[in-house]
N, C-alpha and C positions, 0 to 999 in steps of 0.2 A: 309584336310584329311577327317573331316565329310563328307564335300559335295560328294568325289568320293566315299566312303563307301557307302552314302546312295544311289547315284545316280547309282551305278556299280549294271549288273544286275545277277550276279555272286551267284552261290547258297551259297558260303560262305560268301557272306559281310555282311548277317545280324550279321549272329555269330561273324565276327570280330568287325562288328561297336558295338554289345553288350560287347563284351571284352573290347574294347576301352574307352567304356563310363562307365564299372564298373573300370577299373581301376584307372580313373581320380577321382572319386568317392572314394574311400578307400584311395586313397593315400593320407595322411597328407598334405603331403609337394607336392603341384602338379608339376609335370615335366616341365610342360609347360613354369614354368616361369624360368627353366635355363637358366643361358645368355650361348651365343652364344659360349665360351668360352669351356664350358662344355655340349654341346650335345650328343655329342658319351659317355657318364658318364652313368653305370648301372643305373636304379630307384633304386635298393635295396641298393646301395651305398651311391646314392642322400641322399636319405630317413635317411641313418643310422647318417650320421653327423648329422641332424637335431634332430634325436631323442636320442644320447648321450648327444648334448650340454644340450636339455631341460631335462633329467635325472641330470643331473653333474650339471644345475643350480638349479635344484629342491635339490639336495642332497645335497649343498653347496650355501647355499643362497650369498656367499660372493665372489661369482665369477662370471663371464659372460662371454659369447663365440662368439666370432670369427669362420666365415667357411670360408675355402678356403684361408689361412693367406699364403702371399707370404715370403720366408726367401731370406733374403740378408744381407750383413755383419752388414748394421746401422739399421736395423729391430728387432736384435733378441731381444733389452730390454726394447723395449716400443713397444704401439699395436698403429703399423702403417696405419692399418687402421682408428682408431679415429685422430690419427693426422693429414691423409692428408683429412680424411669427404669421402675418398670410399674407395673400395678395388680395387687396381690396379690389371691388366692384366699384361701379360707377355711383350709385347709390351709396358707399360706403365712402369714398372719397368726398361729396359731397353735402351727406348729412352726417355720419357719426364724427369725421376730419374735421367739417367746416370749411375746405378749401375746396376749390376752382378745377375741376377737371379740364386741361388743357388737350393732352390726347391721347392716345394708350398705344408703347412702342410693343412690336411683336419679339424683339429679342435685346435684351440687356446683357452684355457681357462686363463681368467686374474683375476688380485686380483683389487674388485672394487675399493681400495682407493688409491693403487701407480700405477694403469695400469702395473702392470707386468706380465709377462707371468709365470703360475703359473704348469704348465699341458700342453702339447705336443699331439695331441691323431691322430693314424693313421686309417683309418676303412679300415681293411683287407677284401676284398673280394673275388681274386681268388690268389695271390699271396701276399708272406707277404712283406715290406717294404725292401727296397732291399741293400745290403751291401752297395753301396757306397752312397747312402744319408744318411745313419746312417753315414757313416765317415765324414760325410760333415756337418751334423748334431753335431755332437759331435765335429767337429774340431772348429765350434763356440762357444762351450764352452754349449751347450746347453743340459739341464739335466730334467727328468722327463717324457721323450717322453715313451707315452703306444700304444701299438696295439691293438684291440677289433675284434672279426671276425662278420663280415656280416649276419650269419647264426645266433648267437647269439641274434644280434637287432631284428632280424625279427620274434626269437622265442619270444623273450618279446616284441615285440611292442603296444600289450593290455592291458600292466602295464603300471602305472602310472612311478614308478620307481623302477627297478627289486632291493632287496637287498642286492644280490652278485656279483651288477655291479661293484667295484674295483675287486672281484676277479678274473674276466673273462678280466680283463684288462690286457694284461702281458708287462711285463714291459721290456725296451730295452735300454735307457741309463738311 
């Protein structure tokens, strides 16, 4: 993508290759390195998981987070990701598991000394979480799930840790 920016001789490709290279540049959490999984994924989405976990770990020293936590029925009470050492794909849940991909939460937070799931967190960006994974969510028995809007993280992303981030949390089971 650099090389044709630089190389195209297009009166706009300096302007884009300068957008391009400022935004690698500011963003925390560089895009670049989403797996393949999640490419068509907003940046300000990307971005926002990453900067609630490190808020929600900073505010609560006694938990840690999971992105991208995949839910299936023998998932929801231990953090499946430490036990199997990755975070499985969809594909991977499916065929090498054998179990049911039910839906994938964007942020798991656990209690560092029983690995339990302690906090549910959804990052709304243009639509809110949608009725039937809430049912599906809730029909596991799963309880403390919050939504955050996108527009929120990016107003605070120059704080360290905003301190009405529970309140801007709203809550859904």
């Amino acid at each position: 993508m650099e090389d044709y920016l630089i190389n195209n001789k297009s009166k706009y490709d300096p302007i884009l290759y300068n957008a391009f290279i400022n935004l690698y540049k500011r963003c925390k959490y560089n895009p670049r390195i989403l797996s393949k999984t999640f490419t068509n994924e907003h940046c300000s989405h990307y971005y926002g998981k990453y900067a609630v976990k490190d808020w929600l770990e900073y505010k609560h020293p006694d938990l840690y987070g999971e992105i991208e936590v995949p839910i299936f029925t023998g998932a929801v009470k231990t953090n499946i990701v430490k036990k199997l050492g990755f975070n499985p794909s969809n594909s991977d849940v499916s065929v090498l598991m054998g179990k049911n991909l039910i839906a994938r939460c964007d942020l798991v937070m656990y209690d560092r000394e029983t690995d339990e799931p302690v906090l549910w967190v959804e990052i709304v960006n243009t639509s809110a979480c949608t009725v039937d994974k809430i049912e599906k969510l809730n029909s596991l028995g799963i309880t403390g799930l919050y939504e955050i809007s996108v527009d929120y993280i990016m107003k605070n992303k120059k704080i360290n840790c905003p301190k009405d981030l529970e309140d801007n949390m709203k809550a859904i089971l």
